[in-house]
C-alpha positions in Angstrom: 0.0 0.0 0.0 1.1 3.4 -1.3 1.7 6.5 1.5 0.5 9.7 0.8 2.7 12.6 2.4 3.8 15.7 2.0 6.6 17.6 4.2 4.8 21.0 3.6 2.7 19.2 6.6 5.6 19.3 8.5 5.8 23.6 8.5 3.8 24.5 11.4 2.6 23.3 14.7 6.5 22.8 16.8 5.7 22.7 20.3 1.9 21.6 20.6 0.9 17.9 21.4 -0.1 17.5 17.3 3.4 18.1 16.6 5.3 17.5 13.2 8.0 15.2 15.4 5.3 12.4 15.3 4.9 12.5 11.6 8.5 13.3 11.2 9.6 10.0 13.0 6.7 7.9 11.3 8.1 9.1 7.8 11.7 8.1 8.6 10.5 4.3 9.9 8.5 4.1 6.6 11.3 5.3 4.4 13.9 2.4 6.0 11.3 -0.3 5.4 10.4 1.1 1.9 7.8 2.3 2.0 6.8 4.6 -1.4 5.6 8.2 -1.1 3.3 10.3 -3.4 2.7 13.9 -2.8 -0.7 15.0 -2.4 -2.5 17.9 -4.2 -4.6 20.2 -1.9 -8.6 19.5 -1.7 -10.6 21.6 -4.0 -12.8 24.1 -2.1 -15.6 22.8 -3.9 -14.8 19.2 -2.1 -14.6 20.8 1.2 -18.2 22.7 0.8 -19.4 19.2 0.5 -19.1 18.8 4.2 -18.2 22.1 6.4 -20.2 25.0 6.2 -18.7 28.1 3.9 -19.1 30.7 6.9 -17.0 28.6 9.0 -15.0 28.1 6.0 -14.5 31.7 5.6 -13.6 32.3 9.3 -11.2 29.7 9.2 -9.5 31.5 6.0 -8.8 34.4 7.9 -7.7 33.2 11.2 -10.3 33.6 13.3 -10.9 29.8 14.4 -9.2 29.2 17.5 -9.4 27.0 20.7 -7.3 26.0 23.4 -6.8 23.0 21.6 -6.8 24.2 18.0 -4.6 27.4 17.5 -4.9 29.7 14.1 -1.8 29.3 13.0 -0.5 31.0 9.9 -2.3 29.5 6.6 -3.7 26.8 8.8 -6.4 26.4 6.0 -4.2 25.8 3.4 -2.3 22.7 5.4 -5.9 21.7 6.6 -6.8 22.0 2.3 -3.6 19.5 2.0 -4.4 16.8 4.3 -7.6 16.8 3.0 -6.1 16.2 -0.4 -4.3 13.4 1.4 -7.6 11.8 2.2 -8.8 12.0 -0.9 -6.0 10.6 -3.0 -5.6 8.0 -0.4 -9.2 6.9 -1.4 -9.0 7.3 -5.1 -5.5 4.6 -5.1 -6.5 2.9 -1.4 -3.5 3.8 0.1 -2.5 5.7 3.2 -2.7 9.2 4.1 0.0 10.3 6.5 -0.6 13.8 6.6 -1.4 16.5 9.2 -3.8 18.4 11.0 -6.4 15.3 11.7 -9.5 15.7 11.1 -12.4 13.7 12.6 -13.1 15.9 15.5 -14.4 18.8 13.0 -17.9 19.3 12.3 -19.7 21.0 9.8 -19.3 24.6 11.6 -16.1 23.4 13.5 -17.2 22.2 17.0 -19.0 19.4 17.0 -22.3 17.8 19.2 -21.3 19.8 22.2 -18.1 19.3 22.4 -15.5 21.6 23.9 -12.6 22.3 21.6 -12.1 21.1 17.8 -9.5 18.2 19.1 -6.6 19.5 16.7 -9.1 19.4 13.8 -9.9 22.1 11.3 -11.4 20.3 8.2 -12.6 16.7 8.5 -10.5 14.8 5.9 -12.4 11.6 5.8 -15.7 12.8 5.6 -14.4 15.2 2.4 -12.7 11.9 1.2 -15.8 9.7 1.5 -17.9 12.6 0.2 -15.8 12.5 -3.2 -16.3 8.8 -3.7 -19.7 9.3 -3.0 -20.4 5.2 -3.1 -22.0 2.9 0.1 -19.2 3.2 2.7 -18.1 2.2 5.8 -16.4 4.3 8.2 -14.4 2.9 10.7 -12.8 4.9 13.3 -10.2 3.2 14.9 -8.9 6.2 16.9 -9.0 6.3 20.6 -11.2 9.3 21.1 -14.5 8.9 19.3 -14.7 11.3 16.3 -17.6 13.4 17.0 -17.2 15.7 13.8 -17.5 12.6 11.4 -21.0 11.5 13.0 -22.6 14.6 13.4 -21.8 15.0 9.6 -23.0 11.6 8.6 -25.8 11.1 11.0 -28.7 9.9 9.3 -26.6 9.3 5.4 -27.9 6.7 4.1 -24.9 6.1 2.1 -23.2 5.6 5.2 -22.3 3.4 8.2 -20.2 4.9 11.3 -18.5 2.5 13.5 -16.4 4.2 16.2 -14.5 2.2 18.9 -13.4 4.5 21.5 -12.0 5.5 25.4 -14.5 6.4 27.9 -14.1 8.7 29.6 -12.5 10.6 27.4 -12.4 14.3 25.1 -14.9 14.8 23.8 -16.9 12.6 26.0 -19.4 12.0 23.0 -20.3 8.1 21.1 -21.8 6.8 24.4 -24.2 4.9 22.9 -25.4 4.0 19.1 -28.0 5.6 17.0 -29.4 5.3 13.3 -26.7 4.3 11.0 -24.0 5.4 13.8 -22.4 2.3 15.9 -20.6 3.7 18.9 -18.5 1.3 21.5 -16.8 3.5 24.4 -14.6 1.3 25.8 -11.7 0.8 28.9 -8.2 -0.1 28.6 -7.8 -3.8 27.5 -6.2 -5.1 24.2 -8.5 -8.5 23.9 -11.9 -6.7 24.7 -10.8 -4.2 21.8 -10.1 -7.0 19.2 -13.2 -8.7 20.6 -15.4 -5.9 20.4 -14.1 -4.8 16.5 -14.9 -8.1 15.6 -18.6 -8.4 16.8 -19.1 -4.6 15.2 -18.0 -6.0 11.8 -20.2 -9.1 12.2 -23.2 -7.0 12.4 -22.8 -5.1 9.0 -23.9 -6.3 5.8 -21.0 -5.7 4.3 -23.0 -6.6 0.3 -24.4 -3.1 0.6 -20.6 -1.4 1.6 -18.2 -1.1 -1.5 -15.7 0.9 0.6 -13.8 0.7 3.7 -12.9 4.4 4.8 -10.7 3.9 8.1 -9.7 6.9 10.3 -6.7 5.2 11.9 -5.3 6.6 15.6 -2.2 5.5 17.2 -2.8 6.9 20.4 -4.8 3.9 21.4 -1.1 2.3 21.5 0.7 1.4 25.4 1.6 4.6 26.8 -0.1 7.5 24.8 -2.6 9.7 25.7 -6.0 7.6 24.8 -4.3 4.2 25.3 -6.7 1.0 25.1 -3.5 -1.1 25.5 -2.7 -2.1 21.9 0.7 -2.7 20.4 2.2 -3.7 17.2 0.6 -7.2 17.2 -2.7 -5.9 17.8 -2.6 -3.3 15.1 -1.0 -6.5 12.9 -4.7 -8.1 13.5 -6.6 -5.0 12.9 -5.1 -5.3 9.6 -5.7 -8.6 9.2 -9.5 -8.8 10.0 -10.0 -5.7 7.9 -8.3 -7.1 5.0 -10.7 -10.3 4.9 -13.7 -8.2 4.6 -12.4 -7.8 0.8 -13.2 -4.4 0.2 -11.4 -1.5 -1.4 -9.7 0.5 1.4 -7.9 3.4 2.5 -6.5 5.0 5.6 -6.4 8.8 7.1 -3.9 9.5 10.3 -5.7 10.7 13.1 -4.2 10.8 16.6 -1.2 9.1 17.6 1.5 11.1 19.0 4.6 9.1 19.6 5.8 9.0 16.2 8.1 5.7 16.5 4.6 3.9 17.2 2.8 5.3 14.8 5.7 4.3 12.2 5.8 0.8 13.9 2.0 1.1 14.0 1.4 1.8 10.1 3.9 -1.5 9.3 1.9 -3.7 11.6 -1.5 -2.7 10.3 -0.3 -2.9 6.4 1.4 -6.1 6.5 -2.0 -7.8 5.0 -2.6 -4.8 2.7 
């Protein structure tokens, strides 16, 4: 499987949490295993308008989005435009997209279903990427904090399934329970009831009425990160491998994650059946 990455991603951002170190060390494991790379264009606004409202857009053009969470840095909507891009040529060749900012904490106005701060989001990659397909998907969010911004947007699509497998409590403190075509398991720390549960989650789709896999991938579920559910490499190796029977098309979008040698490590273990 092809990654998608740009090192303009890399320009902004030193010293927060979502940091360019955690892509920076992910990109170098990659490149010693050999990984290939291709350089993403940004989203068309057009793409974007698809999913987040154009008076939040227009705020978030000139810098007037911010949070505690979520800063306005310089030109943040053009790197948001990029990683958007990512997630959409990620979809269009089913590869990877290890780009930054994340996404799946942004709504259609920003902050989503209550919630406090935007989570490091400022467009919502996968839902633009899924939008531009525009064919019966599945979204699976595998990050450990549930992504509020992607069900809000696709509550009620019914071109759509949301499955999001989650720490509670957690930010944002939303996805307690399931409703309409949005599956929602909040969950402790403990690597077998994770596997366990992703398993029965995918058991209860009909997967003859999905033709796409959308996946919004965090590491931070990993030992010793700030959502951790107790997984490691092996258990992202069986991620891969039960998400690579389904036999669907595929692709991947970076959320969380930040300790970039186990996001690397992460990204080979979760690949190796792709």
């Amino acid at each position: 499987m092809k990654i998608i990455f740009s090192k303009k991603c890399l320009e902004y951002g030193y010293g927060h949490i979502e940091s360019p170190e955690r892509i920076i060390k992910a990109y170098e494991i990659l490149k010693e295993n050999g990984y290939e790379f291709i350089e993403p264009e940004p989203a068309r606004e057009e793409d974007i308008l698809k999913v987040h409202d154009i008076s939040y857009i227009k705020l978030l053009k000139e810098g007037l989005i911010e949070d505690e969470d979520t800063p306005a840095y310089p030109n943040i909507y053009e790197y948001a435009r990029l990683a958007a891009g990512g997630a959409i040529l990620a979809a269009k060749i089913n590869g990877f997209s290890l780009m930054r900012p994340p996404g799946h904490h942004a709504g259609r106005k920003g902050i989503a279903l209550g919630a406090p701060t935007r989570g490091f989001c400022y467009l919502n990659n996968i839902a633009i990427a899924v939008k531009y397909l525009n064919k019966p998907t599945l979204i699976l969010d595998l990050d450990g904090h549930h992504g509020n911004g992607t069900q809000e947007i696709f509550f009620g699509d019914p071109n759509v399934i949301y499955i999001s497998l989650h720490k509670h409590p957690l930010y944002p403190g939303t996805g307690l329970y399931s409703e309409a075509n949005c599956y929602n398991y909040p969950l402790d720390y403990g690597e077998e009831k994770y596997i366990k549960t992703l398993k029965k989650a995918l058991e209860k789709i009909d997967m003859n009425k999905i033709e796409v896999i959308a996946v919004s991938i965090g590491f931070d579920t990993f030992i010793g990160d700030i959502a951790s559910l107790g997984l490691n490499e092996k258990s992202f190796e069986e991620i891969g491998k039960i998400l690579s029977s389904l036999n669907k098309p595929i692709f991947f979008v970076l959320e969380g994650g930040y300790i970039g040698e186990n996001i690397g490590k992460g990204i080979i273990a979760l690949l190796k059946y792709f």
